[in-house]
C-alpha positions as CSV (number, residue, x, y, z in Angstrom):
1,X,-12.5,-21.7,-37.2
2,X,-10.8,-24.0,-34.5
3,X,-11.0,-27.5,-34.0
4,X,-10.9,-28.9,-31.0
5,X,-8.4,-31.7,-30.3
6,X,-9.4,-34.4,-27.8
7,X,-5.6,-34.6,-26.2
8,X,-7.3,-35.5,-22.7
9,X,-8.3,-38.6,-24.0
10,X,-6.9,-39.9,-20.6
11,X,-8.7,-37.0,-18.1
12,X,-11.9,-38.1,-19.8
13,X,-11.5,-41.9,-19.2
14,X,-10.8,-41.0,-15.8
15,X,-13.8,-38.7,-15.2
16,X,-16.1,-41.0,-16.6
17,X,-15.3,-43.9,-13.8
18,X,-15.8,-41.2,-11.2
19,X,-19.0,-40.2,-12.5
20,X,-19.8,-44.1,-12.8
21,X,-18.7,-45.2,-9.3
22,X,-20.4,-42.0,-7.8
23,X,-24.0,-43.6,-9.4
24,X,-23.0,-47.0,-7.6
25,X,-22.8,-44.6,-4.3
26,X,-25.8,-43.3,-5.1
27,X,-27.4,-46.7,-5.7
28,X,-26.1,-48.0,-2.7
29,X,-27.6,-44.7,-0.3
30,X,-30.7,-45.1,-2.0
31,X,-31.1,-49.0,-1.3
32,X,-29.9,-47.8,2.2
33,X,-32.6,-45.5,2.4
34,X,-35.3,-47.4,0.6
35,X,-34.6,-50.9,1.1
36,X,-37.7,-52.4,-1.0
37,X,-36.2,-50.4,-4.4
38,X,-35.7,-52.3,-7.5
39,X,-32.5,-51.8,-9.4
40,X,-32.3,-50.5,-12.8
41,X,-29.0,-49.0,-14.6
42,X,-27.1,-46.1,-13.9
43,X,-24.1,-44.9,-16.2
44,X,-21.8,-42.3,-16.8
45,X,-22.8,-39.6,-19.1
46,X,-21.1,-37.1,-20.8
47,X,-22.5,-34.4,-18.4
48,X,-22.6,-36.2,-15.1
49,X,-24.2,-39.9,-14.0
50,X,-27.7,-41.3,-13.8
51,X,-29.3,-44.2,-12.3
52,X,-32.6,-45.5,-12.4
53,X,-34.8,-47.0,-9.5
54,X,-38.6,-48.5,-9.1
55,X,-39.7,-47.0,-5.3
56,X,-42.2,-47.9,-3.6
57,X,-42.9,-43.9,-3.9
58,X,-42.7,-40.6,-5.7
59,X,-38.9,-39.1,-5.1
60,X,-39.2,-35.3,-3.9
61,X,-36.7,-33.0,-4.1
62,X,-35.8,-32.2,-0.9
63,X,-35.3,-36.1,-1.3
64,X,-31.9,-35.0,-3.1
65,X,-30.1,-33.7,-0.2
66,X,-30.9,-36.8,2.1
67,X,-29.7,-39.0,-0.2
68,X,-26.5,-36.7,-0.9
69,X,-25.9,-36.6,3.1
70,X,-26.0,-41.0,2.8
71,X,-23.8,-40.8,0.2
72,X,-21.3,-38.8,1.7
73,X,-21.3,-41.0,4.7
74,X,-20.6,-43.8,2.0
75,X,-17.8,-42.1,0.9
76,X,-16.1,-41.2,3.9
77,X,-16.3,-45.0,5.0
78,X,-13.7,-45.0,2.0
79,X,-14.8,-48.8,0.5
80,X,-12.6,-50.2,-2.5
81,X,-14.9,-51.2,-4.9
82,X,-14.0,-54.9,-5.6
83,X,-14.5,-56.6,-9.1
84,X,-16.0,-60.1,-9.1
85,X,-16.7,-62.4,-11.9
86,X,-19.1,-65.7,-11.6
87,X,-21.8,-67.5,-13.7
88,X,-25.3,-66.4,-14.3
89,X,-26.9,-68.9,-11.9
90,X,-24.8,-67.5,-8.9
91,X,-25.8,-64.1,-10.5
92,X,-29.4,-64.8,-10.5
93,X,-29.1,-65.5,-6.9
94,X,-27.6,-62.6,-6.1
95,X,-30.3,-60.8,-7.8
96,X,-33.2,-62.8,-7.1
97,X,-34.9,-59.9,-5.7
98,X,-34.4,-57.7,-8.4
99,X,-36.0,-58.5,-11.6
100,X,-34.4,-55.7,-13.3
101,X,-31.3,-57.1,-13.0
102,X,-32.4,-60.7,-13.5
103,X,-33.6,-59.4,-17.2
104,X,-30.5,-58.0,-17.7
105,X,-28.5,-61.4,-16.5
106,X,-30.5,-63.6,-18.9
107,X,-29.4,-61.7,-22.0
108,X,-25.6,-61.8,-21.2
109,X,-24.2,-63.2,-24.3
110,X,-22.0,-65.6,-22.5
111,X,-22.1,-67.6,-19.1
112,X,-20.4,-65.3,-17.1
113,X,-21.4,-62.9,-15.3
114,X,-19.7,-59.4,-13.5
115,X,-20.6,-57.5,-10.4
116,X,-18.7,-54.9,-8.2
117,X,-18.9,-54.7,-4.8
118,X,-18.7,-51.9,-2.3
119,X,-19.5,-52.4,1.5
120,X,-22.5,-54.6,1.6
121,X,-23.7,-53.4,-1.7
122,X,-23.3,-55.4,-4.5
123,X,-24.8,-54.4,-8.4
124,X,-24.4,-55.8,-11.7
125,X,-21.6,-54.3,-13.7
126,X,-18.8,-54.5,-16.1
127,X,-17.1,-51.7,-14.5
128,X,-14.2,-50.0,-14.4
129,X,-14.3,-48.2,-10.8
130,X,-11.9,-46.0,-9.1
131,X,-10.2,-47.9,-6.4
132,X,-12.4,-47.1,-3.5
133,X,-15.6,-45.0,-2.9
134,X,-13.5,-42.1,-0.5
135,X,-11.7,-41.2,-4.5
136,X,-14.9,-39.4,-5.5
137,X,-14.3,-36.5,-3.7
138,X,-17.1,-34.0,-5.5
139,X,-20.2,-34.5,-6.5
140,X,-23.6,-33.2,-6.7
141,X,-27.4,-34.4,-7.1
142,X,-29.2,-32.5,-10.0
143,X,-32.3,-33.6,-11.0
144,X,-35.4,-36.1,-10.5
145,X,-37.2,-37.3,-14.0
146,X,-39.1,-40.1,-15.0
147,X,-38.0,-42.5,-17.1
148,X,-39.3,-45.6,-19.2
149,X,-37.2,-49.0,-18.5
150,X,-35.1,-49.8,-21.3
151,X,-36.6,-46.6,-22.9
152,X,-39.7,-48.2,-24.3
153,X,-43.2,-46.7,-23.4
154,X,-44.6,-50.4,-23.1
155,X,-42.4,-51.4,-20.1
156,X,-42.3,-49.6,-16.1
157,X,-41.8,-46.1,-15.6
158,X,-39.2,-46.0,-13.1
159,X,-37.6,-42.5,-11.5
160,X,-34.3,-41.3,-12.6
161,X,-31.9,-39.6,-10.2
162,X,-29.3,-37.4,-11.9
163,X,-26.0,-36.3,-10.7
164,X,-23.3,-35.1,-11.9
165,X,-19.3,-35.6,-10.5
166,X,-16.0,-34.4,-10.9
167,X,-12.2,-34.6,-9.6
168,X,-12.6,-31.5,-7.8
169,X,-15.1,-28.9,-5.7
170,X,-13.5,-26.0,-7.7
171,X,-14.3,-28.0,-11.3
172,X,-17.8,-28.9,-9.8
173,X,-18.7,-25.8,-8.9
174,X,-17.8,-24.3,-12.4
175,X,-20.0,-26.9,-13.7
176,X,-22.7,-26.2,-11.9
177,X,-23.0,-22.9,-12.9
178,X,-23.2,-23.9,-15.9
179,X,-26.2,-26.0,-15.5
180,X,-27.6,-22.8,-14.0
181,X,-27.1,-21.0,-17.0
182,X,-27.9,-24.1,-19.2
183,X,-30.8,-23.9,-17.5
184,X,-31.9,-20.2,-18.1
185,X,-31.1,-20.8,-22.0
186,X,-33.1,-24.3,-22.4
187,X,-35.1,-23.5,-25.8
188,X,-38.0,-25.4,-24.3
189,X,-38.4,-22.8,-22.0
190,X,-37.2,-20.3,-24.3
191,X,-39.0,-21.0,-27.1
192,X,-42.6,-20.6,-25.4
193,X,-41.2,-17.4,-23.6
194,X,-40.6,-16.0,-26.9
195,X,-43.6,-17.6,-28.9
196,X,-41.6,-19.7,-31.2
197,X,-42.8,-22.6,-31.6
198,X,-45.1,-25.2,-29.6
199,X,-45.5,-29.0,-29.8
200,X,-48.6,-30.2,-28.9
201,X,-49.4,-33.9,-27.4
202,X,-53.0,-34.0,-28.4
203,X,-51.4,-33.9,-32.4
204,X,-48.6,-36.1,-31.6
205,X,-45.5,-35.8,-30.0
206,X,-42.3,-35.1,-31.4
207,X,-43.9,-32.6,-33.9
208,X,-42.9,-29.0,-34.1
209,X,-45.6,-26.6,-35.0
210,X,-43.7,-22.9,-35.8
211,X,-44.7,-19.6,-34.8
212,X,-44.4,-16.6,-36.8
213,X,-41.6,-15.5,-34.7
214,X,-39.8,-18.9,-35.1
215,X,-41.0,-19.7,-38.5
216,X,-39.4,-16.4,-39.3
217,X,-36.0,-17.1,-38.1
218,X,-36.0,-20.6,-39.8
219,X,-37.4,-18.8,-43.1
220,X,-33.9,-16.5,-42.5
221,X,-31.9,-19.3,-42.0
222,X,-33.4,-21.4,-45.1
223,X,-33.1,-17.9,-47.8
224,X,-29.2,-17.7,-46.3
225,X,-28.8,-21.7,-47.2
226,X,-30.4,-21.5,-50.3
227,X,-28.1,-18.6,-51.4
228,X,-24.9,-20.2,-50.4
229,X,-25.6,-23.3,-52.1
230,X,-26.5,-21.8,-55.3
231,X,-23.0,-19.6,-54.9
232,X,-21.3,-23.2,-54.9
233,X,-23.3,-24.7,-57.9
234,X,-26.2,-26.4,-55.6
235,X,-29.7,-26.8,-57.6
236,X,-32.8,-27.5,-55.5
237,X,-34.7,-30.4,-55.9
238,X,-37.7,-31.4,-54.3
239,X,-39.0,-35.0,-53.7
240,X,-42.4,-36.9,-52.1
241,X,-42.8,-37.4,-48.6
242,X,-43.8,-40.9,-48.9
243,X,-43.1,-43.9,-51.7
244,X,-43.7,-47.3,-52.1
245,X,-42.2,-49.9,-50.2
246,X,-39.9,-51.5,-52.4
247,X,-37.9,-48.2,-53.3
248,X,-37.1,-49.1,-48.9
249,X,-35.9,-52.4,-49.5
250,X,-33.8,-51.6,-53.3
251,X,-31.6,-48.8,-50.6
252,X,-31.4,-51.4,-48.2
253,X,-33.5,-49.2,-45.5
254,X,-35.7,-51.7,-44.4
255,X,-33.1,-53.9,-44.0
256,X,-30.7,-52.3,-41.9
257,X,-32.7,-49.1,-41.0
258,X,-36.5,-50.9,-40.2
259,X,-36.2,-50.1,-36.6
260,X,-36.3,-46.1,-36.8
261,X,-39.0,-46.0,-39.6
262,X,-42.6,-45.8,-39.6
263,X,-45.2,-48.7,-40.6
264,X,-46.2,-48.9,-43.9
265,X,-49.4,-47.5,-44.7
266,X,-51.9,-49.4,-47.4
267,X,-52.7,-47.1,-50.2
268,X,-55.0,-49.1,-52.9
269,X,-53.8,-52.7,-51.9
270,X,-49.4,-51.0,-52.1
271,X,-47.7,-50.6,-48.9
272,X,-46.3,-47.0,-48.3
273,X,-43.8,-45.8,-45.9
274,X,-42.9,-42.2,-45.0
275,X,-39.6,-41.5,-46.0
276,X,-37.1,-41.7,-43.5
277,X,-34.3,-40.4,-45.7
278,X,-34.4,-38.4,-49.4
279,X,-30.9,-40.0,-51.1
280,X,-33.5,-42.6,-52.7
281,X,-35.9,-39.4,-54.1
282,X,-32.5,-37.9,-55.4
283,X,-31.2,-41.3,-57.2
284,X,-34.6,-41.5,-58.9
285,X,-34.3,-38.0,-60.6
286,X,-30.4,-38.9,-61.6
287,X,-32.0,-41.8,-63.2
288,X,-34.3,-40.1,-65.1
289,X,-31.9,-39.7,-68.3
290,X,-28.6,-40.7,-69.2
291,X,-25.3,-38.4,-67.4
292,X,-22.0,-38.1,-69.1
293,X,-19.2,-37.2,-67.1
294,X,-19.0,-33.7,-68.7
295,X,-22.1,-33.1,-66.3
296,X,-20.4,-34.5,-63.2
297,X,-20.9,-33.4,-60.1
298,X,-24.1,-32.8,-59.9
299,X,-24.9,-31.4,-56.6
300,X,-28.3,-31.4,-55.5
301,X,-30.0,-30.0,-52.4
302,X,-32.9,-30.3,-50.5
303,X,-34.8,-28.9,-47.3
304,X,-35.9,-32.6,-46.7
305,X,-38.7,-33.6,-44.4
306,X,-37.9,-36.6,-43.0
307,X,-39.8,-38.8,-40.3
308,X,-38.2,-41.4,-38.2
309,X,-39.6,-43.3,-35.4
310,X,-38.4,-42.3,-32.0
311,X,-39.5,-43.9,-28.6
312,X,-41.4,-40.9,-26.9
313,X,-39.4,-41.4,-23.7
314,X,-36.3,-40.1,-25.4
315,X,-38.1,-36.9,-27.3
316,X,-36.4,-33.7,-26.2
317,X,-37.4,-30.2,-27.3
318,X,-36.2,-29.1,-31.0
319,X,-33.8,-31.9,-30.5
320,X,-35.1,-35.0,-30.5
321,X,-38.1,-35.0,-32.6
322,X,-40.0,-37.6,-35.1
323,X,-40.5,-35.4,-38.0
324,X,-37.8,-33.1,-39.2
325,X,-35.8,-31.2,-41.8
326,X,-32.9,-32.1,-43.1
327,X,-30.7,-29.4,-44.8
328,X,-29.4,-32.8,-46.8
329,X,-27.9,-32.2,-50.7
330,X,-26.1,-35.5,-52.6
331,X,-23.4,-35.0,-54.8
332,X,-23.5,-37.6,-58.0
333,X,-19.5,-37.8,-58.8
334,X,-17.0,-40.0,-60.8
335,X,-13.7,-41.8,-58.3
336,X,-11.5,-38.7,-59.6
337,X,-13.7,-36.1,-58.1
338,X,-13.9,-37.7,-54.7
339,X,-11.9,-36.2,-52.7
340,X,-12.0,-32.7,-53.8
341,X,-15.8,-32.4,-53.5
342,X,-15.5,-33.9,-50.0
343,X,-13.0,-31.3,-48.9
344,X,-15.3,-28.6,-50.7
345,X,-18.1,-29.7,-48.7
346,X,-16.3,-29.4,-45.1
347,X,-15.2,-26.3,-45.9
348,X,-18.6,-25.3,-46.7
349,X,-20.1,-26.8,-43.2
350,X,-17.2,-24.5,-41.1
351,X,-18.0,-21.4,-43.4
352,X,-21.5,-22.3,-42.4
353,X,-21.3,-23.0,-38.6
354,X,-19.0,-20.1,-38.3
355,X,-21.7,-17.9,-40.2
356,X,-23.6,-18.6,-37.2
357,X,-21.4,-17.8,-34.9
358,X,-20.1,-21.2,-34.1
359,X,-16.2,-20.7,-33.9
360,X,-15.4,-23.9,-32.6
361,X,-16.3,-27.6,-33.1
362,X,-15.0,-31.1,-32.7
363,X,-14.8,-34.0,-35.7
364,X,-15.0,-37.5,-35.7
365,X,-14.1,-39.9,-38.5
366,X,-17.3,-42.4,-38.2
367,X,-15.9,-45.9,-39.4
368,X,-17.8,-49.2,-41.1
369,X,-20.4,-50.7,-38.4
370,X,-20.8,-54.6,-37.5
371,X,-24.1,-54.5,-39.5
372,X,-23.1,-52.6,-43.0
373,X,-24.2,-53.2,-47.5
374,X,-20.8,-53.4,-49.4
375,X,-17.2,-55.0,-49.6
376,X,-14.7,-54.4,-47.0
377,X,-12.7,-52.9,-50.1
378,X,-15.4,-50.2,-51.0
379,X,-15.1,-49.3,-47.3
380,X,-11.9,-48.8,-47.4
381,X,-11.5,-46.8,-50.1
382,X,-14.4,-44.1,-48.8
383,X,-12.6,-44.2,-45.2
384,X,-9.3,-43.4,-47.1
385,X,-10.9,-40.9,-49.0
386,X,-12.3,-38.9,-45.6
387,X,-9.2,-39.2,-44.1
388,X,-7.3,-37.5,-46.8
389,X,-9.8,-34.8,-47.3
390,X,-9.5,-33.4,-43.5
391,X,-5.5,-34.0,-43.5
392,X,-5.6,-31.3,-46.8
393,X,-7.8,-29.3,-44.5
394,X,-5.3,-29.6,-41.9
395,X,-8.5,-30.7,-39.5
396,X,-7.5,-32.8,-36.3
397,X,-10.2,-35.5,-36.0
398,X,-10.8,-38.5,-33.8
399,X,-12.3,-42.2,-35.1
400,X,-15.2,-43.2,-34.0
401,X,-15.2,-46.9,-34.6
402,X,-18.0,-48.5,-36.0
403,X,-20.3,-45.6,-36.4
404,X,-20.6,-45.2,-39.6
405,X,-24.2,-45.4,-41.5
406,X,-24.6,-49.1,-42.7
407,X,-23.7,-47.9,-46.4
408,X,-20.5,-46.0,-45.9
409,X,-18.5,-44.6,-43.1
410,X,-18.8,-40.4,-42.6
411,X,-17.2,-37.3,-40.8
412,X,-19.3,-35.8,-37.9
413,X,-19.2,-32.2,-36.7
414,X,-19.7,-31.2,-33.4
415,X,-20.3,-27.7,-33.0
416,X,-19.6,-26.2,-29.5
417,X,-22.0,-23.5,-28.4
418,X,-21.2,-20.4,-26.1
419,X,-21.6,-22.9,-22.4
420,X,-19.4,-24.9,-24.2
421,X,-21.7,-27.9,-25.1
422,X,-21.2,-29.8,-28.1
423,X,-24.4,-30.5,-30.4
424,X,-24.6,-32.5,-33.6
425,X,-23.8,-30.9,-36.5
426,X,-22.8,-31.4,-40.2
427,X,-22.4,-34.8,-41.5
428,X,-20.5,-36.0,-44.9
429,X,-21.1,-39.6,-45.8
430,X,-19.1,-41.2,-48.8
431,X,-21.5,-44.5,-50.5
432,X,-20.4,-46.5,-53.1
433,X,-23.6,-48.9,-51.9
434,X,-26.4,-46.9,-52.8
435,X,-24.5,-46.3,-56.9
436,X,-24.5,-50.4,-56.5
437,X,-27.8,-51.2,-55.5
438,X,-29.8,-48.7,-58.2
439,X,-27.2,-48.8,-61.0
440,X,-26.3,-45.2,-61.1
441,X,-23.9,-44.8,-63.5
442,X,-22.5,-41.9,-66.0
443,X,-21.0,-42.4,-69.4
444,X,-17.7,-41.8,-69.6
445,X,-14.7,-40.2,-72.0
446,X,-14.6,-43.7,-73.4
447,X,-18.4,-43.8,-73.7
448,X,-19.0,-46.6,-71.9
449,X,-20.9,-46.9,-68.4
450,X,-19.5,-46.7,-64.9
451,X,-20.7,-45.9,-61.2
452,X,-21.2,-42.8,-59.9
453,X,-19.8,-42.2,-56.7
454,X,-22.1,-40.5,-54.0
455,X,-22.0,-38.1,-51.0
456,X,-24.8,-37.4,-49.1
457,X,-24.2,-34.3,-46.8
458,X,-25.8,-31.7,-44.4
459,X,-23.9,-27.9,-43.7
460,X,-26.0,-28.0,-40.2
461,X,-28.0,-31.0,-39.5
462,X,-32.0,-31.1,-39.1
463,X,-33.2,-27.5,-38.6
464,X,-34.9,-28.1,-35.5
465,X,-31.9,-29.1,-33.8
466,X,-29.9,-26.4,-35.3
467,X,-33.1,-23.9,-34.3
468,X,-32.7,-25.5,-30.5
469,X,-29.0,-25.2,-30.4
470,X,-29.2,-21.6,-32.1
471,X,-31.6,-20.5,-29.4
472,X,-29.5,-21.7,-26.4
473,X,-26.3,-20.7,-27.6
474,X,-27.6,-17.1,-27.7
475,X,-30.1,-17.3,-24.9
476,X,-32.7,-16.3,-27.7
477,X,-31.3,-12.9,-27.8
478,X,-30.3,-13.4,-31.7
479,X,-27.9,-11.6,-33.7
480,X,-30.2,-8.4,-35.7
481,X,-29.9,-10.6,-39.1
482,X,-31.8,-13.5,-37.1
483,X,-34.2,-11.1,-34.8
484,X,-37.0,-12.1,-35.6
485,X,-38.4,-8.7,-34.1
486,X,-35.1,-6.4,-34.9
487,X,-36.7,-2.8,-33.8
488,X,-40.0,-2.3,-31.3
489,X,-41.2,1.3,-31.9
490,X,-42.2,2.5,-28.3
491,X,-44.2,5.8,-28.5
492,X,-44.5,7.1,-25.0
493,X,-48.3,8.5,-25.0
494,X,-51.0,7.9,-27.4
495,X,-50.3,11.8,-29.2
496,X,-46.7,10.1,-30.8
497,X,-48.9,7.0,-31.6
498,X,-49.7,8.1,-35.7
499,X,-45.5,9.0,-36.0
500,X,-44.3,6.1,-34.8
501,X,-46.8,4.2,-37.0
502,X,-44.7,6.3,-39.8
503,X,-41.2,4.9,-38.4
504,X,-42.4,1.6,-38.8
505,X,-43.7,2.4,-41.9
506,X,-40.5,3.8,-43.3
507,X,-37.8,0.7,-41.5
508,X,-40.6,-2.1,-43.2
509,X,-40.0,-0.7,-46.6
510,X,-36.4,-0.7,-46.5
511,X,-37.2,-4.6,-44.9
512,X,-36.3,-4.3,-41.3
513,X,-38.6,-6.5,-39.2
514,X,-40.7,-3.9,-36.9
515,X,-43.1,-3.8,-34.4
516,X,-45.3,-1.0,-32.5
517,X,-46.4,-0.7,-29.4
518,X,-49.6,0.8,-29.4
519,X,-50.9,-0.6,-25.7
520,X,-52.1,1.6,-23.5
521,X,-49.4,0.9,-20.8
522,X,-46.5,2.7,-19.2
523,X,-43.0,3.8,-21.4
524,X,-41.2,1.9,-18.9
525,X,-43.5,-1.5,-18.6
526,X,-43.2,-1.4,-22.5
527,X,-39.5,-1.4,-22.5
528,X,-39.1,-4.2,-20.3
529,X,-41.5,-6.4,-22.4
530,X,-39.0,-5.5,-25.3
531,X,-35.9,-6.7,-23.2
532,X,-38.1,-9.9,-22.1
533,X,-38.5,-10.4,-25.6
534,X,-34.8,-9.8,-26.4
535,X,-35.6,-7.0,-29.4
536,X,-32.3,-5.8,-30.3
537,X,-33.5,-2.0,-30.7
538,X,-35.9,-0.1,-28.9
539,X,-37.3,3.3,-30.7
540,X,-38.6,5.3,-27.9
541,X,-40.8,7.9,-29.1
542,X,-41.9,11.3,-27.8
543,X,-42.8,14.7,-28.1
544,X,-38.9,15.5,-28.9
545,X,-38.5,12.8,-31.4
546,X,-41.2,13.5,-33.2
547,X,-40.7,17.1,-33.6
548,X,-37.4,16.5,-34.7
549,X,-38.3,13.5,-37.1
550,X,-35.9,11.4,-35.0
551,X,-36.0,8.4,-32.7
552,X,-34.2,8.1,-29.4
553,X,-32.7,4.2,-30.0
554,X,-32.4,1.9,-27.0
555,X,-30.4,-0.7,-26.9
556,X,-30.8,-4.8,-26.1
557,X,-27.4,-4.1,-23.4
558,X,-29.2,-0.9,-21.7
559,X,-27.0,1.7,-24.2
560,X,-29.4,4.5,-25.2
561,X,-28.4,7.0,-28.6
562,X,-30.9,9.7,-28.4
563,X,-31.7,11.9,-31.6
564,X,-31.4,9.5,-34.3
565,X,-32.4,10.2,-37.7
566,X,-34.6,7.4,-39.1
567,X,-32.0,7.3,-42.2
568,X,-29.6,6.9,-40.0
569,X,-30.9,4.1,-37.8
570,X,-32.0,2.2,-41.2
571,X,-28.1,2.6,-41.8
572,X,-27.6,1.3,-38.5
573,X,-29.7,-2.0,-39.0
574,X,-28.6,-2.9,-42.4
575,X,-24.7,-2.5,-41.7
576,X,-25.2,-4.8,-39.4
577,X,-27.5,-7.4,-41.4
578,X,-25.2,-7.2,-43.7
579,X,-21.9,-7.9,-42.0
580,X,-24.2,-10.9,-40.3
581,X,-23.1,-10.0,-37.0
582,X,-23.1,-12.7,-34.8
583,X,-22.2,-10.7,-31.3
């Protein structure tokens, strides 16, 4: 595998103010257009820009290329964008017809107050800007959504415009088709096409129910995981999906975490929560009996459920959900095994991620957050630690101040799909907090007792998002060891109906997933229902083959091998399952 270096650091910074100053065009063609609109925020993402407006009507889409034509009027008058600073009373006034912005003004942490100004618009921002609106020279309007203020349910829904912006026509144009093929690939749309799964807002949203197509690729997935991890000296543990309170506050979860869990629940007069994490589950059964060193590491693993609260205005497919699995594992370790299980673990997330067909990926060195458990000297140590592990590896990495987990910093992978999008992947985290706060200990050579060290660790992150990220990285047309339907038998008129019924037969004992056919419709209708389905073989079945005790084999990419032996197309299937071909 290859890891990507962010060298551009510089070409990014840069792209990002476009993409910022081209929303403050935007906001200023839409107030043109719409003078009674209420401001909301609009920043730079990393696919494009947004901003979000309260309109005294419904946005349509052919709105889009109005307010395109107003902005490029904006942006041929070529108007610098000037940066002002002044106090939040003078703010106010400036804004005293946007309450919005006044909202935003009165939680400034200080007195002052900035706002750039271009042409006679004027908004409420810390900037930077390019120089002058004529510098964005290409841009493009994507996209209308709705969108809660502030992302809360409780507050306005106001309409989001999105965009997207780049230095040049010839880059913008690559990008957008991109989104065309993002777009074709979205496992949303995918995953009903191809009856994988289906969430359901009448149960609750953000809750994946799985179909026995998808359900059968995650099963896949989940026998592969459990075989590499017992391969590296992993045992599986299981753990409740709900405990009492006060196991929350000993981890230090309802202190620094409260915000993403549930409410407790009352169960006989305790308080309960749903757990939003299983390292506490895992300490418990370490504690159950003392360790001695000789046993060290212990490496557990779990297919964790796990439910955390997210607002429903930032639920997103397989992505962003409120109940999922985490492939998660802890490893129980004394200081002079640090470092090597750490490396051991990365090298099992690339081996991992590469099994699947994910070649390249990007890493970031997470660092200790403003709100964190533990001394500055702990921190330091499991920073140190991380960063010698990926310079053994030879892995370039970036920091990412301040994001570590509030009881010890981590490494993030990014793995990098076939469009080139990066999703979140594996993530090892080094604690010395959690050891602290439950007095988990070992006995050592000297046979006394000191602290474990622990890392908590996943080889590819929840499995929904993985599932969502597998299914648009290959447009749902999976590799035959993930098909969920590897071979449809197609017999061409009801008389070959009872011998491809045998095929079948014959490719389910040896274990290759099968389906037949057996509608009433035409050879040809059937076929393309295959290819909508994105079956990897089609077994076409007449007269011929089934005098010959053959199959004629079709192929997902149109190639067609007549006169197969069914031995030989069991060969076929199973070289490639094997091998776990990933093209």
């Amino acid at each position: 595998m290859t890891a990507k270096n962010t060298n551009d650091a510089k070409k990014v910074e840069r792209l990002e103010v476009v993409r910022h100053s081209a929303a403050h065009i935007m906001a200023e063609a839409v107030s043109s257009l719409f003078p009674q609109v209420e401001l909301g925020i609009g920043p730079a993402t990393s696919e494009g820009f947004y901003y979000d407006f309260d309109l005294p009507r419904s946005l349509t889409p052919e709105d889009l290329s109005v307010i395109e034509t107003k902005m490029r009027e904006i942006i041929a008058s070529d108007s610098p964008f000037l940066h002002e600073e002044t106090n939040k009373d003078t703010a106010r006034e400036i804004f005293s017809s946007q309450p919005y912005k006044l909202e935003l003004i009165d939680e400034l942490d200080d007195e002052t107050a900035t706002v750039y100004r271009q042409g006679s618009f004027v908004d409420l921002c810390r900037g930077p800007h390019v120089a002058s609106t004529g510098e964005v020279k290409a841009f493009k309007l994507l996209s209308i959504a709705g969108a809660y203020w502030r992302g809360n349910e409780l507050r306005p829904m106001l309409q989001r415009i999105y965009g997207t912006a780049f230095e040049t026509k010839d880059e913008l144009e690559s990008s957008l088709k991109r989104l065309e093929e993002a777009a074709k690939r979205d496992h949303r749309k995918l995953g009903k096409a191809l009856d994988l799964f289906s969430i359901h807002e009448e149960a609750g949203a953000g809750l994946v129910y799985w179909h026995p197509k998808g359900a059968t690729i995650r099963s896949i997935i989940e026998d592969f995981w459990r075989s590499e991890h017992s391969k590296r000296g992993y045992d599986i543990v299981y753990i409740p999906h709900i405990a009492k309170i006060d196991l929350w506050k000993s981890s230090g979860h309802w202190e620094f975490y409260q915000d993403s869990m549930y409410p407790p629940i009352d169960i006989e007069g305790q308080s309960y929560l749903v757990k939003p994490m299983n390292c506490p589950g895992h300490i418990l059964i370490y504690k159950t009996q003392l360790r001695s060193y000789r046993q060290l590491p212990l490496r557990w693993a779990e297919l964790g459920t796990v439910y955390r609260w997210e607002r429903s205005g930032v639920l997103h497919g397989l992505t962003r959900v409120r109940g999922f699995t985490q492939d998660d594992a802890h490893i129980f370790c004394h200081p002079d095994q640090l470092e090597d299980e750490v490396v051991g673990v990365v090298e099992f997330a690339c081996f991992m991620l590469q099994s699947f067909g994910f070649n390249d990926y990007e890493v970031m060195l997470s660092t200790r957050p403003e709100k964190y458990a533990g001394t500055i000297e702990v921190w330091d140590q499991a920073t140190e630690t991380l960063q010698r592990s990926l310079e053994r590896l030879q892995i370039d990495y970036v920091i990412d101040p301040g994001e570590g987990v509030f009881y010890g910093p981590k490494i993030d992978i990014s793995l990098e799909d076939s469009l080139g999008r990066t999703w979140q992947g594996p993530t090892i985290q080094v604690d010395f907090n959690l050891p602290e706060r439950f007095d988990v200990n070992y006995i050592g050579d000297d046979g006394l007792e000191h602290r474990v060290v622990m890392i908590h660790r996943t080889v590819l992150g929840s499995m929904e998002r993985f599932l969502g990220c597998l299914i648009e990285h290959y447009g749902g047309a999976f590799p035959i060891w993930l098909a969920p339907v590897q071979a449809a038998v197609i017999p061409i008129t009801d008389a070959n109906l009872d011998y491809a019924r045998e095929v079948a037969l014959q490719l389910r004992s040896e274990g290759i997933r099968v389906e037949v056919d057996e509608r009433s419709e035409r050879m040809n209708l059937k076929i393309r229902d295959a290819q909508l389905q994105k079956v990897p073989y089609m077994l076409i079945i007449g007269n011929e083959e089934m005098n010959n005790s053959t199959v004629s084999v079709r192929l997902r990419n149109g190639q067609n091998i007549r006169g197969v032996s069914v031995p030989e197309f069991k060969s076929m299937v199973k070289s490639a399952v094997d091998a776990k071909e990933t093209v």
